[in-house]
C-alpha positions as CSV (number, residue, x, y, z in Angstrom):
1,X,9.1,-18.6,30.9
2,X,6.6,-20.4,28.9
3,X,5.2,-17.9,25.4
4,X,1.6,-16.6,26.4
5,X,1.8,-17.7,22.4
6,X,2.2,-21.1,23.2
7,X,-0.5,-21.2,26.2
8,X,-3.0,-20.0,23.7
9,X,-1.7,-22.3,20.3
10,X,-3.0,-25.1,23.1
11,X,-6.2,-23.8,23.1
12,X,-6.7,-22.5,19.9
13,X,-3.8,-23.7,17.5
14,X,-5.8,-23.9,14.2
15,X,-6.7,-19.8,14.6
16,X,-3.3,-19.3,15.7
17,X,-1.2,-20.7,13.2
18,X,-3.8,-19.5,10.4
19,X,-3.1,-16.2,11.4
20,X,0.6,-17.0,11.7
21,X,0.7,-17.9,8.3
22,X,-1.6,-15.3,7.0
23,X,0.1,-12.5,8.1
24,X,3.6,-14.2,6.2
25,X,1.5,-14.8,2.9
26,X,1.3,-10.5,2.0
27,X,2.4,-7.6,3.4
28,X,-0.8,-6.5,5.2
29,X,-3.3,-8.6,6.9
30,X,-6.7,-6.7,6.1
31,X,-10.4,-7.6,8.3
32,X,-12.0,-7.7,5.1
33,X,-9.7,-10.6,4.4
34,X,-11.4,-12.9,7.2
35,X,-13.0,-11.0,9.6
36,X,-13.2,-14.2,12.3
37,X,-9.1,-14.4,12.7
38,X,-8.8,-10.3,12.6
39,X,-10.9,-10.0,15.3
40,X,-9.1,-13.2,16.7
41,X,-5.3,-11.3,16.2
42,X,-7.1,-8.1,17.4
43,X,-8.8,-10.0,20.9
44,X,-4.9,-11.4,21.5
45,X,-2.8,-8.8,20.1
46,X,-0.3,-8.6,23.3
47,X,0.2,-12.7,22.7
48,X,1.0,-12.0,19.2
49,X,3.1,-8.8,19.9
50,X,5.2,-10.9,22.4
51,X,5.7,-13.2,20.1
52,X,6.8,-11.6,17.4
53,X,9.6,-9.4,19.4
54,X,11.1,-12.2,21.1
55,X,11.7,-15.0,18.2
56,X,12.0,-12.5,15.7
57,X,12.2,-9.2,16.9
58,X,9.5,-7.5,14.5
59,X,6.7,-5.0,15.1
60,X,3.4,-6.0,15.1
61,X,1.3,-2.7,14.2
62,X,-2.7,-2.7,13.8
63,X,-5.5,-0.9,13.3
64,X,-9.5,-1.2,13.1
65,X,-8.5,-3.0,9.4
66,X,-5.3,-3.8,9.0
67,X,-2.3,-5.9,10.5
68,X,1.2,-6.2,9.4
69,X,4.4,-6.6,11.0
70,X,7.8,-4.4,10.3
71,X,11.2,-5.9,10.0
72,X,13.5,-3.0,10.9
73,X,16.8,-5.8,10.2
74,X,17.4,-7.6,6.8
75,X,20.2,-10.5,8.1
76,X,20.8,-12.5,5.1
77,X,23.5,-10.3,3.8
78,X,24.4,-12.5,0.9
79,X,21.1,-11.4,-0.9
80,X,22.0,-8.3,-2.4
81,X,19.6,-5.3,-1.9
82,X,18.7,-5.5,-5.0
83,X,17.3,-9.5,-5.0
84,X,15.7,-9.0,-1.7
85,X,11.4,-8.8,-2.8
86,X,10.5,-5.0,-1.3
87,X,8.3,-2.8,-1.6
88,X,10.3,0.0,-3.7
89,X,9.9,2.1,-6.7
90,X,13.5,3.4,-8.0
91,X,12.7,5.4,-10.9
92,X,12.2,9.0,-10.1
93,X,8.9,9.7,-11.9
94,X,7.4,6.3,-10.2
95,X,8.4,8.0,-6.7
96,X,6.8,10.9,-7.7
97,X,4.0,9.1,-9.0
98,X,3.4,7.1,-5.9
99,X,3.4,10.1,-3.7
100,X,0.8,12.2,-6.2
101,X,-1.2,8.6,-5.3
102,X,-1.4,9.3,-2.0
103,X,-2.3,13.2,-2.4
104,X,-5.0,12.0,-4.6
105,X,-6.2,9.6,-1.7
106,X,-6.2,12.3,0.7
107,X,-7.8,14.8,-1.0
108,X,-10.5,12.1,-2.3
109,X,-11.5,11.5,1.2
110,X,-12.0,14.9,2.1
111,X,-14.0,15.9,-1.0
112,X,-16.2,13.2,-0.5
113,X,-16.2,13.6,3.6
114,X,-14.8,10.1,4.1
115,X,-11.9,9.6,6.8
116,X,-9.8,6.4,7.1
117,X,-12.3,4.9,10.1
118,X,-15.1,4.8,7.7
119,X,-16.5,1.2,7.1
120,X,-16.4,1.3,3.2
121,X,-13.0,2.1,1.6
122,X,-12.7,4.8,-0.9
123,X,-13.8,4.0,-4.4
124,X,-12.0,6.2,-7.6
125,X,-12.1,6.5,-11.2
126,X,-8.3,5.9,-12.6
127,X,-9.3,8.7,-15.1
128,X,-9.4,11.2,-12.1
129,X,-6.3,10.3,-10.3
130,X,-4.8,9.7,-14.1
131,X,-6.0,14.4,-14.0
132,X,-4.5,14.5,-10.7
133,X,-1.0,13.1,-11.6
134,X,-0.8,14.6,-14.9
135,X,-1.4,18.1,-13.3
136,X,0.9,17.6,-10.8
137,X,3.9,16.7,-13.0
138,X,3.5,19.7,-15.1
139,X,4.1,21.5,-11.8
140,X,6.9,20.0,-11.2
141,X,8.4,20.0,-14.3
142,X,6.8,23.0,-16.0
143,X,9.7,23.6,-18.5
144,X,8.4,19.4,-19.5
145,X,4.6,20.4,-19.9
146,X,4.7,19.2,-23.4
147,X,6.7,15.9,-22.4
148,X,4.1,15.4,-19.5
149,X,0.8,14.8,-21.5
150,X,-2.1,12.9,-20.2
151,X,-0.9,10.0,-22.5
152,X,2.2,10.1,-21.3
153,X,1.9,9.9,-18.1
154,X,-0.8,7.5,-18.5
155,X,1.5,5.1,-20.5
156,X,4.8,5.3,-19.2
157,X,4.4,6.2,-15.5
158,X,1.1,5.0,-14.1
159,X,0.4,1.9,-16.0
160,X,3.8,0.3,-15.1
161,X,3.1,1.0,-11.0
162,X,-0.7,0.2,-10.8
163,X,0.7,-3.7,-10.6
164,X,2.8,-3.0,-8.0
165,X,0.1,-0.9,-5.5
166,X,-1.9,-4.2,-6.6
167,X,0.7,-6.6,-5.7
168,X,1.7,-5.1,-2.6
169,X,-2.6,-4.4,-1.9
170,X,-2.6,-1.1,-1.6
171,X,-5.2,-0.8,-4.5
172,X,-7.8,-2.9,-6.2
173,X,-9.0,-3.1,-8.8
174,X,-12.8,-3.4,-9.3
175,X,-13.9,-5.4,-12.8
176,X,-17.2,-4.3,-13.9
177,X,-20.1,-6.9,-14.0
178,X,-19.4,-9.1,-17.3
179,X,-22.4,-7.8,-18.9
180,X,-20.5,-4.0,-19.0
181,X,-17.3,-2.8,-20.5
182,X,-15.7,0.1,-19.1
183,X,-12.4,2.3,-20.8
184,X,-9.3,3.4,-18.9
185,X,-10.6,6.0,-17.5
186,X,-13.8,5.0,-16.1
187,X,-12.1,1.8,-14.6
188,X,-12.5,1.4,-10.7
189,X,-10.7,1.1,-8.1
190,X,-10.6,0.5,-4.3
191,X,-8.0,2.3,-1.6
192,X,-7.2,-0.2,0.6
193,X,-6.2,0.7,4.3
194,X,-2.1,0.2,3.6
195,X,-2.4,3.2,1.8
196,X,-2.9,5.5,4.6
197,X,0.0,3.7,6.9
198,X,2.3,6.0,4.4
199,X,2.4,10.1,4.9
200,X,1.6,12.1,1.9
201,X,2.8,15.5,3.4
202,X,6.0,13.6,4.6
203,X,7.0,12.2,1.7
204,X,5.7,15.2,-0.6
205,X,9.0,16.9,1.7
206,X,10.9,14.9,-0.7
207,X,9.4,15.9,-3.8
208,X,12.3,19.3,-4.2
209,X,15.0,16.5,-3.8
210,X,13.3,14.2,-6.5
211,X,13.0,16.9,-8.9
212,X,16.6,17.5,-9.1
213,X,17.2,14.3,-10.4
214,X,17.6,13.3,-13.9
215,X,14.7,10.7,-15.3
216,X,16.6,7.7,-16.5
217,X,14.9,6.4,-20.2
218,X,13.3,3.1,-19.9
């Protein structure tokens, strides 16, 4: 039986293989990023969904701003876990950190009455979520407080993983105008809508388990 995929590349095939290729070029597929071919993927999800499952049997998942699609199988044994480009943090206090990130999130959007349909995205200072984590790990590590200072965490556990949320788009960062300097602290940034794909309550179930662990030194 003939795609549906295939039925509608003859109709439309320069919206169908941009969003083919769009969706491979980073993890998540975001309206802002062309609203034309969201609203495109979003009008023929169940072509998209079909094809997806039967050449390569992964999940299409969307929302109101954001595609991706889930590869449950990684079948190129002979690259090693640790070669294959993933999404992953493995140090313990960068795990820790990521899931303090989303806490922040959620509790930004309720202090500010925002949920995750709103049109805009939610917009932070780092030097509030920098508060945030630093209070947290001194809770989790109160016999550490000293070790846990703002600098500290600042330097050597939030700074290395602020590329990464960028990399993988699940923050932005927002430059001032070039007329305006701003510090640390009072730098922007955006939560973009991966971030709420990822349960802060669930994963803060992990948080006991982490802190049994021993931080390795850089």
């Amino acid at each position: 039986m003939e795609s549906k995929l295939v039925s509608l590349l003859a109709r439309s095939g320069d919206k169908v293989r941009a969003v083919l290729n769009i969706m491979m070029e980073s993890p998540y597929f975001y309206c802002d990023d062309n609203p034309d071919l969201f609203f495109f993927l979003k009008r023929h999800r169940q072509e998209f969904v079909e094809f997806f499952t039967a050449f390569y049997d992964w999940t299409l998942l969307m929302d109101s701003k954001c595609a991706r699609v889930y590869k449950e199988k990684w079948y190129n044994t002979a690259i090693a876990p640790s070669s294959r480009t993933l999404f992953s943090f493995t140090k313990r206090d960068e795990c820790l950190a990521f899931m303090m990130v989303l806490e922040f999130y959620e509790h930004q959007l309720e202090e500010n009455g925002m949920t995750v349909e709103d049109k805009e995205n939610l917009r932070f200072r780092f030097g509030d979520l920098l508060s945030h984590a630093q209070r947290r790990f001194v809770l989790c590590f109160p016999e550490k407080a000293s070790q846990y200072s703002e600098e500290y965490v600042r330097a050597k556990i939030l700074k290395p993983i602020l590329p990464e949320l960028e990399r993988y788009r699940f923050l932005k960062r927002i430059d001032p105008p070039d007329d305006l300097t701003a510090s640390d602290d009072d730098m922007i940034y955006e939560a973009l809508p991966a971030i709420y794909h990822y349960n802060a309550n669930a994963l803060s179930r992990l948080i006991p388990e982490l802190q049994q662990i021993e931080e390795q030194p850089a």
